[in-house]
PDBQT receptor file of N, H, CA, C and O in Angstrom, charges set to zero:
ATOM      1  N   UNK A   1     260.489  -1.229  60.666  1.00  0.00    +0.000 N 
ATOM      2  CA  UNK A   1     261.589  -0.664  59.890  1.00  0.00    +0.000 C 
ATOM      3  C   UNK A   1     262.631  -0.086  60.855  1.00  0.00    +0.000 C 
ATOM      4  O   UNK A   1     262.347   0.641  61.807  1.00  0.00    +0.000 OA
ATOM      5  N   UNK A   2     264.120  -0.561  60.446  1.00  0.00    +0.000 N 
ATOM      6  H   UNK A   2     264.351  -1.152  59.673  1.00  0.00    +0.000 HD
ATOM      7  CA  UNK A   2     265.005  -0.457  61.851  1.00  0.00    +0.000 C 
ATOM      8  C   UNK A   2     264.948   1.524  61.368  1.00  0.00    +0.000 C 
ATOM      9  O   UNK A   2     264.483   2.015  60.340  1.00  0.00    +0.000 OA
ATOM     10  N   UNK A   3     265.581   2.217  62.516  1.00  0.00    +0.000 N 
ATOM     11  H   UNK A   3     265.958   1.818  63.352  1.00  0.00    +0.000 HD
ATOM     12  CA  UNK A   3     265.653   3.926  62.517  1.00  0.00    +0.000 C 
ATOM     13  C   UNK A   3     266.865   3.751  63.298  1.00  0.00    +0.000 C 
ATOM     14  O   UNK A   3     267.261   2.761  63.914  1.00  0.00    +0.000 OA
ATOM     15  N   UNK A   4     267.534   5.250  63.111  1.00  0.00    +0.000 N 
ATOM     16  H   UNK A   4     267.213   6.054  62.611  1.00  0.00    +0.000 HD
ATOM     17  CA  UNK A   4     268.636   5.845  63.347  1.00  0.00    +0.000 C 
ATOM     18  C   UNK A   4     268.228   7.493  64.205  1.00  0.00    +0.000 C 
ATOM     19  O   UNK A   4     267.084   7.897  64.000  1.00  0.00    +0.000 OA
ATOM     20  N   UNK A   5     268.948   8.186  64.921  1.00  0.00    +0.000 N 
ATOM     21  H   UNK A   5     269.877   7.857  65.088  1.00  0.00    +0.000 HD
ATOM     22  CA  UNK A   5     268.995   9.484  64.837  1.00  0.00    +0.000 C 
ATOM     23  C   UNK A   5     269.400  10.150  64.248  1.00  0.00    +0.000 C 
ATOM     24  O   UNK A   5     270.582   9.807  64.214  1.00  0.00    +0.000 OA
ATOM     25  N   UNK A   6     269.265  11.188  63.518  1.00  0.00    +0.000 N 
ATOM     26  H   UNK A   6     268.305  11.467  63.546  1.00  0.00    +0.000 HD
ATOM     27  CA  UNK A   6     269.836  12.365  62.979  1.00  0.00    +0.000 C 
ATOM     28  C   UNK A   6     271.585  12.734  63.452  1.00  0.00    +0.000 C 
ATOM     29  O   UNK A   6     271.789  13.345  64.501  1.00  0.00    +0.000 OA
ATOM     30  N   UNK A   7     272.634  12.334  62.651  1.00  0.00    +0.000 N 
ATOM     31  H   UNK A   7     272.467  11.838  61.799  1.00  0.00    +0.000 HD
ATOM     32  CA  UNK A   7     273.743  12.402  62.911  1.00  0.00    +0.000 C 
ATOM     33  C   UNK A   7     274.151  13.404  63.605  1.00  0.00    +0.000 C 
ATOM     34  O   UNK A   7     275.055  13.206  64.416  1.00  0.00    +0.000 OA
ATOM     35  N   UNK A   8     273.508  14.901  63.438  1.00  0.00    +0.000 N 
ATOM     36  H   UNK A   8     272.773  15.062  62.779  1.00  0.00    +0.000 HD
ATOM     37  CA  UNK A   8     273.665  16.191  63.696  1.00  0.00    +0.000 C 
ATOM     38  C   UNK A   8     273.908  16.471  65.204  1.00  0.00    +0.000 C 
ATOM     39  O   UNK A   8     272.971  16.079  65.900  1.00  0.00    +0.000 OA
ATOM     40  N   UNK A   9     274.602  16.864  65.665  1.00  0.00    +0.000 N 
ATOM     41  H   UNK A   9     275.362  17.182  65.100  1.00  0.00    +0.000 HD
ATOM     42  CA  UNK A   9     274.950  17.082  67.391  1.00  0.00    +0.000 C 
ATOM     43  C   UNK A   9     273.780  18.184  67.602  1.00  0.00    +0.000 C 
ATOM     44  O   UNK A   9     273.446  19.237  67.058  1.00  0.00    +0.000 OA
ATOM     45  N   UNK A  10     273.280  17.282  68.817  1.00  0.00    +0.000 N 
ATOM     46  H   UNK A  10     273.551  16.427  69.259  1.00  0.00    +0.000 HD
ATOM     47  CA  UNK A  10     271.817  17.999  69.551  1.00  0.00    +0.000 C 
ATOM     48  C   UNK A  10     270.441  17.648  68.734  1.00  0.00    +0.000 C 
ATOM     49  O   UNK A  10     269.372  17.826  69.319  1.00  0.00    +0.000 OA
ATOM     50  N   UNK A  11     270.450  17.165  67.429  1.00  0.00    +0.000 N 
ATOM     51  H   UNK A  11     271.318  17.020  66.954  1.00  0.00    +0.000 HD
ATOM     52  CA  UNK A  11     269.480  16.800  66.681  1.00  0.00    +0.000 C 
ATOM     53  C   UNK A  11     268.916  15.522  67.000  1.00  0.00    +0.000 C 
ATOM     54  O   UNK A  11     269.578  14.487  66.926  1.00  0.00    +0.000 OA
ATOM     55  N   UNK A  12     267.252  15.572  67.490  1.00  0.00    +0.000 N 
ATOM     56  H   UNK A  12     266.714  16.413  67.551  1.00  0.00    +0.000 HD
ATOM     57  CA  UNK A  12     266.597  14.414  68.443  1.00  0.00    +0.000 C 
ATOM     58  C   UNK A  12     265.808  13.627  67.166  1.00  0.00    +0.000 C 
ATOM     59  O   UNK A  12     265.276  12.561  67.477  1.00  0.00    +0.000 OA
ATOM     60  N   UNK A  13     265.712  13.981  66.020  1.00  0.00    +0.000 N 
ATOM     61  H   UNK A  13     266.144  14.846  65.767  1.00  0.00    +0.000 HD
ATOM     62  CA  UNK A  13     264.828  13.490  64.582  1.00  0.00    +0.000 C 
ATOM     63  C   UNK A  13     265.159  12.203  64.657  1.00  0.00    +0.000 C 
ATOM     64  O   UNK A  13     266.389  12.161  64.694  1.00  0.00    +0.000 OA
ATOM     65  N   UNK A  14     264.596  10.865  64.709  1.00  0.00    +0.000 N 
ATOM     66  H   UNK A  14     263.597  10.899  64.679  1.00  0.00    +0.000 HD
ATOM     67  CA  UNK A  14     264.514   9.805  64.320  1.00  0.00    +0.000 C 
ATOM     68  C   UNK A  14     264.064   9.514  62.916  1.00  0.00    +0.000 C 
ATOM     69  O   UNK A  14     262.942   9.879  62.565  1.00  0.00    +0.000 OA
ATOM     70  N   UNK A  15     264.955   8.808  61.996  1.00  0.00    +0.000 N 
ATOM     71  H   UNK A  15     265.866   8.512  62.280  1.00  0.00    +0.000 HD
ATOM     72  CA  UNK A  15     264.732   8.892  60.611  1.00  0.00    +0.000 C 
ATOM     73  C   UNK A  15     265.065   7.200  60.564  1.00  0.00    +0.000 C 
ATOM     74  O   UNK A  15     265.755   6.394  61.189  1.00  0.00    +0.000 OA
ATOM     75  N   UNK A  16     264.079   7.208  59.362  1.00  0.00    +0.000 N 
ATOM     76  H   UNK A  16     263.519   7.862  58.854  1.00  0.00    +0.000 HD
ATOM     77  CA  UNK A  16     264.359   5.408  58.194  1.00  0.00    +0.000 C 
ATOM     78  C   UNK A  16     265.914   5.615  58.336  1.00  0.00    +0.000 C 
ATOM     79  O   UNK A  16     266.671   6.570  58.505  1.00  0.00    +0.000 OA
ATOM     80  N   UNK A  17     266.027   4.149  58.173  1.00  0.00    +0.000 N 
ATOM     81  H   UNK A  17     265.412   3.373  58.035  1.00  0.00    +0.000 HD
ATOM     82  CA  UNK A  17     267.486   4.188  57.828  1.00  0.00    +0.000 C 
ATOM     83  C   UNK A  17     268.423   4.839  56.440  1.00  0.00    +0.000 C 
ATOM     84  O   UNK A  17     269.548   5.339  56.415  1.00  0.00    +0.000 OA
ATOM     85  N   UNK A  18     267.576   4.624  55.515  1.00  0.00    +0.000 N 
ATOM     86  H   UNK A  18     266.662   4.219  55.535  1.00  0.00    +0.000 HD
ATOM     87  CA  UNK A  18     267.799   5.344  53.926  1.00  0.00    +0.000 C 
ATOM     88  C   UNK A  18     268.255   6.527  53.904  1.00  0.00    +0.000 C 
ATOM     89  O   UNK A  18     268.940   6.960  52.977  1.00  0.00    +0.000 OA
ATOM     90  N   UNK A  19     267.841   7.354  55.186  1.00  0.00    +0.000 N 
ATOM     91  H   UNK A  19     267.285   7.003  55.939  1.00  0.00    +0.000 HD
ATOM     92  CA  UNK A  19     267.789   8.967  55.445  1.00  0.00    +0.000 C 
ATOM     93  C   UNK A  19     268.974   8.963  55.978  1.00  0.00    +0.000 C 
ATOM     94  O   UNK A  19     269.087   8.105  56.853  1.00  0.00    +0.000 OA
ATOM     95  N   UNK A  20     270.180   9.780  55.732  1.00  0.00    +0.000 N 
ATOM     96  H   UNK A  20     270.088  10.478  55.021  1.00  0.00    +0.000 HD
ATOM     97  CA  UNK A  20     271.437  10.500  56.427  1.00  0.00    +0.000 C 
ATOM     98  C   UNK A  20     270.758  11.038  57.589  1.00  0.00    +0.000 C 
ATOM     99  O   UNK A  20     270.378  10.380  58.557  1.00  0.00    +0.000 OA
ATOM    100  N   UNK A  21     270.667  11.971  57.461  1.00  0.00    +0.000 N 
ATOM    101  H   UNK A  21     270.976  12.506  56.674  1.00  0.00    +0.000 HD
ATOM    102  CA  UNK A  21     270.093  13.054  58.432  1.00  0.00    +0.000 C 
ATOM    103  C   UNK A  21     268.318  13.524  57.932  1.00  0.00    +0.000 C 
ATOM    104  O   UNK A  21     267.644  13.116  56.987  1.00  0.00    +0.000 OA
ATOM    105  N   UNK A  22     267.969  14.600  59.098  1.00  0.00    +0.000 N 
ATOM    106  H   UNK A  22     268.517  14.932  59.866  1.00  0.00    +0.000 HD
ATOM    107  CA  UNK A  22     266.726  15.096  58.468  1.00  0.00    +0.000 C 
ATOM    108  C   UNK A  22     266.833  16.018  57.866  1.00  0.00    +0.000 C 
ATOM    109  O   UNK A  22     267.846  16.635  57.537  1.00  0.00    +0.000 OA
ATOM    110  N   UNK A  23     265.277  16.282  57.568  1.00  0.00    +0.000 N 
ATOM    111  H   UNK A  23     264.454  15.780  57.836  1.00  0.00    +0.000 HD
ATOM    112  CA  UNK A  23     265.259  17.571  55.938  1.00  0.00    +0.000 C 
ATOM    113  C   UNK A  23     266.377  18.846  56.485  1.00  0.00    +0.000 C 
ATOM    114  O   UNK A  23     267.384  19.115  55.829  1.00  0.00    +0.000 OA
ATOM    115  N   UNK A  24     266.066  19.474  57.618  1.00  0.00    +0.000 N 
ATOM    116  H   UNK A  24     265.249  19.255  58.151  1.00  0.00    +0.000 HD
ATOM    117  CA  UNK A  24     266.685  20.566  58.056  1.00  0.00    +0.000 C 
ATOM    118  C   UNK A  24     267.550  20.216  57.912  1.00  0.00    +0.000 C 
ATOM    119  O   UNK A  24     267.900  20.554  56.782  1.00  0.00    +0.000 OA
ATOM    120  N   UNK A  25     268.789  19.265  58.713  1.00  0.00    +0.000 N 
ATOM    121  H   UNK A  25     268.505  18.990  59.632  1.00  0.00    +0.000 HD
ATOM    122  CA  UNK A  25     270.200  18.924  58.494  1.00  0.00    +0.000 C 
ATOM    123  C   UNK A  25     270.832  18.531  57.245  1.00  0.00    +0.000 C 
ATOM    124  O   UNK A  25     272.056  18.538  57.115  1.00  0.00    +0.000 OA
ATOM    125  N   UNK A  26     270.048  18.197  56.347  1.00  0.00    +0.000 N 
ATOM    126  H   UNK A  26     269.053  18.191  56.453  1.00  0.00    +0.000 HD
ATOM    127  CA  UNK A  26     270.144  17.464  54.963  1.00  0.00    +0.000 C 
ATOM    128  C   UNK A  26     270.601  18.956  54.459  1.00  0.00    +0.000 C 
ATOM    129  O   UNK A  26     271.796  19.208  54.310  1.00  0.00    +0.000 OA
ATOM    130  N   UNK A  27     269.566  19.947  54.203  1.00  0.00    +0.000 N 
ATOM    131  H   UNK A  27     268.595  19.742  54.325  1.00  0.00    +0.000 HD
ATOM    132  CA  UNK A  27     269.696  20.972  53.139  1.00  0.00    +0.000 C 
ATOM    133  C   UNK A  27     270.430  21.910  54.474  1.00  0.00    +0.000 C 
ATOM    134  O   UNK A  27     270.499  23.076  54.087  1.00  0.00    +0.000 OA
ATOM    135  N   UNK A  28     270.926  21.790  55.738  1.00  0.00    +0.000 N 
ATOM    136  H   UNK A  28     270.870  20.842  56.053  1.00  0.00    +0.000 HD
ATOM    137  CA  UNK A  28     271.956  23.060  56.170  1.00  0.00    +0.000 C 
ATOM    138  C   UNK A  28     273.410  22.336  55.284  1.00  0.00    +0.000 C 
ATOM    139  O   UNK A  28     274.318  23.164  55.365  1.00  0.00    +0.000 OA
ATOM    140  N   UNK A  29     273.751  21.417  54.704  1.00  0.00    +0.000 N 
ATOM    141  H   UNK A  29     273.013  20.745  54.637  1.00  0.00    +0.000 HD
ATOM    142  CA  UNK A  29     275.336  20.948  54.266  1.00  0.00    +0.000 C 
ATOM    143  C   UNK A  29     275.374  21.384  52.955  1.00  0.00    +0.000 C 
ATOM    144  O   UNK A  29     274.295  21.581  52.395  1.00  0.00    +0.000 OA
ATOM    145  N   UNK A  30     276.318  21.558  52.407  1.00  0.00    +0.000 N 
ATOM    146  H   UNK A  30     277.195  21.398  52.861  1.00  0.00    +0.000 HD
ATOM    147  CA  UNK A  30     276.838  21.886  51.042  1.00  0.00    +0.000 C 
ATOM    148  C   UNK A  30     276.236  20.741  49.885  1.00  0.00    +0.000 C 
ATOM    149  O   UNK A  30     275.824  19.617  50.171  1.00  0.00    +0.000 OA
ATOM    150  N   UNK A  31     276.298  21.296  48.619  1.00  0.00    +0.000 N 
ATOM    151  H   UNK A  31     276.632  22.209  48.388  1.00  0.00    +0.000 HD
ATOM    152  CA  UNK A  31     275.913  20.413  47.783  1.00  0.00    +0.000 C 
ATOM    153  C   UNK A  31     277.140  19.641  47.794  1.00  0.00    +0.000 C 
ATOM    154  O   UNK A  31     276.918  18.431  47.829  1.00  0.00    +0.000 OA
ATOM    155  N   UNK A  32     278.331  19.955  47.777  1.00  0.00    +0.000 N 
ATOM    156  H   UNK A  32     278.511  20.938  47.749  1.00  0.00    +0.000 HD
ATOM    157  CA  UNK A  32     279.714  18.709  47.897  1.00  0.00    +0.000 C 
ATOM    158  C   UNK A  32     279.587  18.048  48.819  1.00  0.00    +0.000 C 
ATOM    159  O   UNK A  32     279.774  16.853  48.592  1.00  0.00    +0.000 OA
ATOM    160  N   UNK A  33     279.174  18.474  50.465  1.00  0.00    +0.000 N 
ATOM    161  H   UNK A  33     279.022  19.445  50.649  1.00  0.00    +0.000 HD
ATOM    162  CA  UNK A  33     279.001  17.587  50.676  1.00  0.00    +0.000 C 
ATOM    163  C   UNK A  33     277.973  16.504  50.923  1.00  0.00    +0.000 C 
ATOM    164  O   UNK A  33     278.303  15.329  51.085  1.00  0.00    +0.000 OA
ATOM    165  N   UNK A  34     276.681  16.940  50.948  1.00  0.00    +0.000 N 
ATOM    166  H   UNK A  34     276.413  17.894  50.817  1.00  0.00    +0.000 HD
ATOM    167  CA  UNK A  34     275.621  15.890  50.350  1.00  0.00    +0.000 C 
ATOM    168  C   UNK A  34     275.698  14.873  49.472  1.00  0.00    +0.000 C 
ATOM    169  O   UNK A  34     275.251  13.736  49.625  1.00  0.00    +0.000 OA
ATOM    170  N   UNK A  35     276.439  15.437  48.291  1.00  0.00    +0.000 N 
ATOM    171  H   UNK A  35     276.801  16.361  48.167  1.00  0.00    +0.000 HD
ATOM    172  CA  UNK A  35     276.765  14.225  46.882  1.00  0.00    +0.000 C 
ATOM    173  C   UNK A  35     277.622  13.333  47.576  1.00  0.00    +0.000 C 
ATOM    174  O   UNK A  35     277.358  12.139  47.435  1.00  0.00    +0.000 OA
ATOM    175  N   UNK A  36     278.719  13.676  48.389  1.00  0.00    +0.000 N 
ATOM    176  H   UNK A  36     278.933  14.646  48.503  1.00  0.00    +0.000 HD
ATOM    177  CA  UNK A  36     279.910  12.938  49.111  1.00  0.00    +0.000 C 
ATOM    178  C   UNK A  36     279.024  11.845  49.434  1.00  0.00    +0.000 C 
ATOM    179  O   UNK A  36     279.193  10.738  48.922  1.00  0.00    +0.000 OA
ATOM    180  N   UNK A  37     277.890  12.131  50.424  1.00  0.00    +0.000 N 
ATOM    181  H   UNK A  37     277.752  13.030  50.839  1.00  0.00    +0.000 HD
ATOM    182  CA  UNK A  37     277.036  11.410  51.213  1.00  0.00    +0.000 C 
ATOM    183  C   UNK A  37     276.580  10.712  50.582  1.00  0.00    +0.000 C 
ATOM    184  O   UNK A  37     276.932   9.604  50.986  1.00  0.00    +0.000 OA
ATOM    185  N   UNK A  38     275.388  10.531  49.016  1.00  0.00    +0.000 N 
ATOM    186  H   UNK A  38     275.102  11.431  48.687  1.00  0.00    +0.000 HD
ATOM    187  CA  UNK A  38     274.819  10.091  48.169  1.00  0.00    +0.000 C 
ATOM    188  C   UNK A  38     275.600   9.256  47.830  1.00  0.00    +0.000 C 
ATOM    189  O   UNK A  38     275.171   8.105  47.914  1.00  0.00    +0.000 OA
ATOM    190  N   UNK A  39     277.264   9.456  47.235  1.00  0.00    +0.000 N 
ATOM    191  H   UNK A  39     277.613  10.391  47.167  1.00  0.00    +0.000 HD
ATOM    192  CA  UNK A  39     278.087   8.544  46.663  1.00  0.00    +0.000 C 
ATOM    193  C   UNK A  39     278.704   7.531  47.186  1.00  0.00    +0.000 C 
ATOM    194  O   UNK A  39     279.122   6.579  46.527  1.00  0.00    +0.000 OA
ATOM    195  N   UNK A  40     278.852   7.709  48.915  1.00  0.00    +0.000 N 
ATOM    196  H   UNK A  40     278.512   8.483  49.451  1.00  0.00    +0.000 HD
ATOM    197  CA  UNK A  40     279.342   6.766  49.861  1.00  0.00    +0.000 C 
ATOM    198  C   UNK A  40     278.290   5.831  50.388  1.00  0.00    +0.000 C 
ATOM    199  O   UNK A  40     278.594   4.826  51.030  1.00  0.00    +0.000 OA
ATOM    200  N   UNK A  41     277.098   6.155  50.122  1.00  0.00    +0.000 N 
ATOM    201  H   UNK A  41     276.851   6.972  49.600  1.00  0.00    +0.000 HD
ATOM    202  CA  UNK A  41     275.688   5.445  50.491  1.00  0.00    +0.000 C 
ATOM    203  C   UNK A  41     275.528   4.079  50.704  1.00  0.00    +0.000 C 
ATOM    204  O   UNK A  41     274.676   3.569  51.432  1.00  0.00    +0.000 OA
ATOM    205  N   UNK A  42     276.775   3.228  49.734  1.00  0.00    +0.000 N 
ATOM    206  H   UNK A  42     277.466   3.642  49.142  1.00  0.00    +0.000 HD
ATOM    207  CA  UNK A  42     276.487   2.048  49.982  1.00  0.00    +0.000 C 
ATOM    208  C   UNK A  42     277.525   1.413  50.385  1.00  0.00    +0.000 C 
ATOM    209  O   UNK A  42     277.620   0.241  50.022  1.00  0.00    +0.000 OA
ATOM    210  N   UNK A  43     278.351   1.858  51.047  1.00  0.00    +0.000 N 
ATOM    211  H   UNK A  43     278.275   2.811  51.342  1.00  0.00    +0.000 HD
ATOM    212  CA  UNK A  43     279.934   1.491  51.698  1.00  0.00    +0.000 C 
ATOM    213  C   UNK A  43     279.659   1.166  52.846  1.00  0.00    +0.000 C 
ATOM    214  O   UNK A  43     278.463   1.304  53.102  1.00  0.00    +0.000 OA
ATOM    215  N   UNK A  44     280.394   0.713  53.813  1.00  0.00    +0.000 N 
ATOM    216  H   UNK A  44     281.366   0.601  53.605  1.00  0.00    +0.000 HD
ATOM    217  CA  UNK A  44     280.417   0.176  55.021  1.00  0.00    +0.000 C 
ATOM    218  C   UNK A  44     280.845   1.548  55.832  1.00  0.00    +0.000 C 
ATOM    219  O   UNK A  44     281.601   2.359  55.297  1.00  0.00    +0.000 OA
ATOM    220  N   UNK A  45     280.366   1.737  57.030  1.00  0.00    +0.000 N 
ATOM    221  H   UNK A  45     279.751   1.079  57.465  1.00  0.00    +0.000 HD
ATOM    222  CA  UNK A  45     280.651   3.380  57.618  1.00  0.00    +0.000 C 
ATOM    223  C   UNK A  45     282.489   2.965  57.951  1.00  0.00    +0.000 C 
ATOM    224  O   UNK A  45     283.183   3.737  58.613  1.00  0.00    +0.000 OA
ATOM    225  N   UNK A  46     282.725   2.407  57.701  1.00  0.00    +0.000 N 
ATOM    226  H   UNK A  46     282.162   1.780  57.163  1.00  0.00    +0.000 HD
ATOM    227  CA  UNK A  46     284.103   1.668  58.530  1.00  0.00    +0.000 C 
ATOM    228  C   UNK A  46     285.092   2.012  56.682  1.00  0.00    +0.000 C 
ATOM    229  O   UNK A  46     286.313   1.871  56.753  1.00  0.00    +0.000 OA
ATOM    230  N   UNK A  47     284.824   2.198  56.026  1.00  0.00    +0.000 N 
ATOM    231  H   UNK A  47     283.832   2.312  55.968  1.00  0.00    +0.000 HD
ATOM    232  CA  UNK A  47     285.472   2.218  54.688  1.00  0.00    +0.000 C 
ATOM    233  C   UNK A  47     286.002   4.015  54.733  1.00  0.00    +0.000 C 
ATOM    234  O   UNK A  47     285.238   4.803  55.292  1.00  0.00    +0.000 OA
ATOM    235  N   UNK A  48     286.998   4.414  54.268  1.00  0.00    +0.000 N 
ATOM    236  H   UNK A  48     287.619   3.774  53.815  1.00  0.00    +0.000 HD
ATOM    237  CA  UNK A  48     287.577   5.446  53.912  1.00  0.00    +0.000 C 
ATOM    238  C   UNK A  48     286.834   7.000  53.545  1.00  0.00    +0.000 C 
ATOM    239  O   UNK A  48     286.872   8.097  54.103  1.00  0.00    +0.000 OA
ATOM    240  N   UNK A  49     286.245   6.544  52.484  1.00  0.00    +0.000 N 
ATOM    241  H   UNK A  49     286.213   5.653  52.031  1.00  0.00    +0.000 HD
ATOM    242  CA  UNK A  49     285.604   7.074  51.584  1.00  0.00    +0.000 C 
ATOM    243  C   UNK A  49     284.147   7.887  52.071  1.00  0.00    +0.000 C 
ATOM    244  O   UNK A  49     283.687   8.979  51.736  1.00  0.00    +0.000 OA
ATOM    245  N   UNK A  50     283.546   6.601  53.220  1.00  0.00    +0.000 N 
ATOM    246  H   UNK A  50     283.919   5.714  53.493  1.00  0.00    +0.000 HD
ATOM    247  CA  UNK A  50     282.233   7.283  53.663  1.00  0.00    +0.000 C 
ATOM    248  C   UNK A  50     282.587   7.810  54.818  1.00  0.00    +0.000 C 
ATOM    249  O   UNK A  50     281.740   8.637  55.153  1.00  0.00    +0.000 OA
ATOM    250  N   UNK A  51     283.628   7.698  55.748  1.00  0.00    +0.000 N 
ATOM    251  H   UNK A  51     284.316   7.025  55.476  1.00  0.00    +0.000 HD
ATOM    252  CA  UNK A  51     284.368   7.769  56.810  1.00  0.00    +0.000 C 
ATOM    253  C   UNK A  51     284.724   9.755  56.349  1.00  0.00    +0.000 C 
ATOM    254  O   UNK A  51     284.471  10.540  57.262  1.00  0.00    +0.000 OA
ATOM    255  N   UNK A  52     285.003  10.068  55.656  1.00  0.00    +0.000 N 
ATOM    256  H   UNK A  52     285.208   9.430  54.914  1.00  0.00    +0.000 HD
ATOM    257  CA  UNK A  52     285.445  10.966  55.172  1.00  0.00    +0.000 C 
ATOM    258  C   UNK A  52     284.519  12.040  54.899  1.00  0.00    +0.000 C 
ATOM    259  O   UNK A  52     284.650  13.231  55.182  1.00  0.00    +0.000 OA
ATOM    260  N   UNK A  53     283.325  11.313  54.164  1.00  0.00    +0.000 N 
ATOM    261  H   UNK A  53     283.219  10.346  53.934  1.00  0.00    +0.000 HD
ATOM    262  CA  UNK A  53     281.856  11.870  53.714  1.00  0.00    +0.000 C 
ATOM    263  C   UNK A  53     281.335  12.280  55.303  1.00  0.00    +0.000 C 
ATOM    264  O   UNK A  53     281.274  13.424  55.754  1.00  0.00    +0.000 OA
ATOM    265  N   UNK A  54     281.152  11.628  55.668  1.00  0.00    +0.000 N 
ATOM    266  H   UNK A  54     281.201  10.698  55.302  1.00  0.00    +0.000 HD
ATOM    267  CA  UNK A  54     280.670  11.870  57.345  1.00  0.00    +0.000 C 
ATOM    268  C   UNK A  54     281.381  13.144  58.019  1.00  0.00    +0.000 C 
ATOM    269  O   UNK A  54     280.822  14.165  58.422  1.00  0.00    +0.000 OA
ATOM    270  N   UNK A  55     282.510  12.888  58.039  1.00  0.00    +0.000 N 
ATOM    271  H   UNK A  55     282.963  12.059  57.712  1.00  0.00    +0.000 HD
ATOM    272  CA  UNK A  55     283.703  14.205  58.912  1.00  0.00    +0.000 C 
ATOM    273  C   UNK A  55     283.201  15.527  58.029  1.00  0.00    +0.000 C 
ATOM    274  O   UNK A  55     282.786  16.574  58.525  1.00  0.00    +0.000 OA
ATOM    275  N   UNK A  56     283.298  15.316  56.988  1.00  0.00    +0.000 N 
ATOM    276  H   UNK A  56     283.635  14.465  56.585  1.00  0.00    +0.000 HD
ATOM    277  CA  UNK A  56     283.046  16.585  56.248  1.00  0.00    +0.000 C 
ATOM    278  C   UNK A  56     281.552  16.889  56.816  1.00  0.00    +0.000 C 
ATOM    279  O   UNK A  56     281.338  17.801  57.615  1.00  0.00    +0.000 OA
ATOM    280  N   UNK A  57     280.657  16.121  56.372  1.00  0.00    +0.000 N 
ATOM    281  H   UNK A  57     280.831  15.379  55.723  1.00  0.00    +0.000 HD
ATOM    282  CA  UNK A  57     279.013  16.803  57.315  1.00  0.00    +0.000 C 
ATOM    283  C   UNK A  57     278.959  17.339  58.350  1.00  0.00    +0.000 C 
ATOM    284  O   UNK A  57     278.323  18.369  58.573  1.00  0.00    +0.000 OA
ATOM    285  N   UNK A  58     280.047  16.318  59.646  1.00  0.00    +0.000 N 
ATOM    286  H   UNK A  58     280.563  15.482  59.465  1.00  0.00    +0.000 HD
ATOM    287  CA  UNK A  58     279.874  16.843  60.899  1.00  0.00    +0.000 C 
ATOM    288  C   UNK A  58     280.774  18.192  60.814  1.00  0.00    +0.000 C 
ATOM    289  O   UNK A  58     280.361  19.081  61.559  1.00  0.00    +0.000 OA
ATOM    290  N   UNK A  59     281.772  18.471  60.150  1.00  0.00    +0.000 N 
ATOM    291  H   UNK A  59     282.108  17.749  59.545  1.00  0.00    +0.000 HD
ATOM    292  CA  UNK A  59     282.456  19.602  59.998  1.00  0.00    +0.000 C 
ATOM    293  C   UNK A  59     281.572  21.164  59.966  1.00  0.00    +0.000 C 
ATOM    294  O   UNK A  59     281.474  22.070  60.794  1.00  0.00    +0.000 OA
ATOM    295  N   UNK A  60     281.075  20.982  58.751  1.00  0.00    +0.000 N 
ATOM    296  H   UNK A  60     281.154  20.246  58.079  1.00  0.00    +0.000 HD
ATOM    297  CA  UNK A  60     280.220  21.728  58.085  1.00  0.00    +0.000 C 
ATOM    298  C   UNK A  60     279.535  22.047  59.169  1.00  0.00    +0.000 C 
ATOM    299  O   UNK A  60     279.808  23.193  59.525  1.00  0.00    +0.000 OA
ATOM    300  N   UNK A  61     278.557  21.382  60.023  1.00  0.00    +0.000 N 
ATOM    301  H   UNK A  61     278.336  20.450  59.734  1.00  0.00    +0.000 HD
ATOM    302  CA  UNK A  61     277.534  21.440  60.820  1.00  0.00    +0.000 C 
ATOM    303  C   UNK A  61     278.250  22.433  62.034  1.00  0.00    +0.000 C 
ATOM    304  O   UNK A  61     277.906  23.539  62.450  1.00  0.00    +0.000 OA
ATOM    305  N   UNK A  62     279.344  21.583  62.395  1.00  0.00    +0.000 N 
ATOM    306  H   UNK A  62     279.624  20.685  62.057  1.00  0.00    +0.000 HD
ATOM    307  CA  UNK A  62     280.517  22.221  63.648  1.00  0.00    +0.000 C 
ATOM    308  C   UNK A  62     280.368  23.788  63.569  1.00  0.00    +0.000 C 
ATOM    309  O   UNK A  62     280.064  24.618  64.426  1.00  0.00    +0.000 OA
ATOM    310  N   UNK A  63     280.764  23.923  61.932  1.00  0.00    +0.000 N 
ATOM    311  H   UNK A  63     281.011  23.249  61.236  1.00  0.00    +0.000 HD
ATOM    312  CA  UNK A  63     280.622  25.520  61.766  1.00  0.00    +0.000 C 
ATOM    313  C   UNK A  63     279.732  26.122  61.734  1.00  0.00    +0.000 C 
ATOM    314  O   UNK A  63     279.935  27.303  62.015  1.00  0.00    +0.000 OA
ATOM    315  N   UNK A  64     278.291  25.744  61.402  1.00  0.00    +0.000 N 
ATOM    316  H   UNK A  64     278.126  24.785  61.173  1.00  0.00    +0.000 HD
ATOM    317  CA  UNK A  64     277.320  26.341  60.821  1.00  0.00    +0.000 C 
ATOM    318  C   UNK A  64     276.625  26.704  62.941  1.00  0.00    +0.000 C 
ATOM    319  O   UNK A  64     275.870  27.540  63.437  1.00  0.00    +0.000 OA
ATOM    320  N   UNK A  65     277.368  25.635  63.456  1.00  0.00    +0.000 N 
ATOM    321  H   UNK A  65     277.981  24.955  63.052  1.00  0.00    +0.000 HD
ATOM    322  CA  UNK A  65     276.712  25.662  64.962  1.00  0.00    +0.000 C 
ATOM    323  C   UNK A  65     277.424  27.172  66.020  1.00  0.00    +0.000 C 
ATOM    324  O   UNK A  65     276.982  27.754  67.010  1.00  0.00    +0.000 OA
ATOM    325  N   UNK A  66     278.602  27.337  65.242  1.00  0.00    +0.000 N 
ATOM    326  H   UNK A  66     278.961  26.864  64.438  1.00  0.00    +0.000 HD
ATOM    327  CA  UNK A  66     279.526  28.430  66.115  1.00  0.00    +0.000 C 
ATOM    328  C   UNK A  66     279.158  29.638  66.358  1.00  0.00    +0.000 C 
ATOM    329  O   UNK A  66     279.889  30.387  67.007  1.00  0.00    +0.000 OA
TER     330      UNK A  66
């Protein structure tokens, strides 16, 4: 089963591909933006919409790291 890392800067979690991020990084983001994530799920990362969903996670995270 192909895997990814955990999008999260400094986060070493290797996850299924199905998985955004891991449990910890999953539940540190907002419920807006999680759903963002859920709703862009099946877009191409190159499309607007999930492109957008993403910035907002890494955002969130940016701050939660300061």
């Amino acid at each position: 089963m192909p895997r990814h890392h955990c999008p999260r800067r400094g986060c070493k979690a290797l996850l299924p591909y199905h998985l955004f991020a891991c449990k910890r990084d999953w539940f540190a983001l907002s419920v807006p933006v999680r759903e963002a994530i859920r709703a862009t799920s099946g877009l191409h990362v190159m499309e607007k919409d999930r492109r957008d969903a993403i910035e907002a996670a890494r955002e969130e995270w940016k701050m939660l790291d300061e």
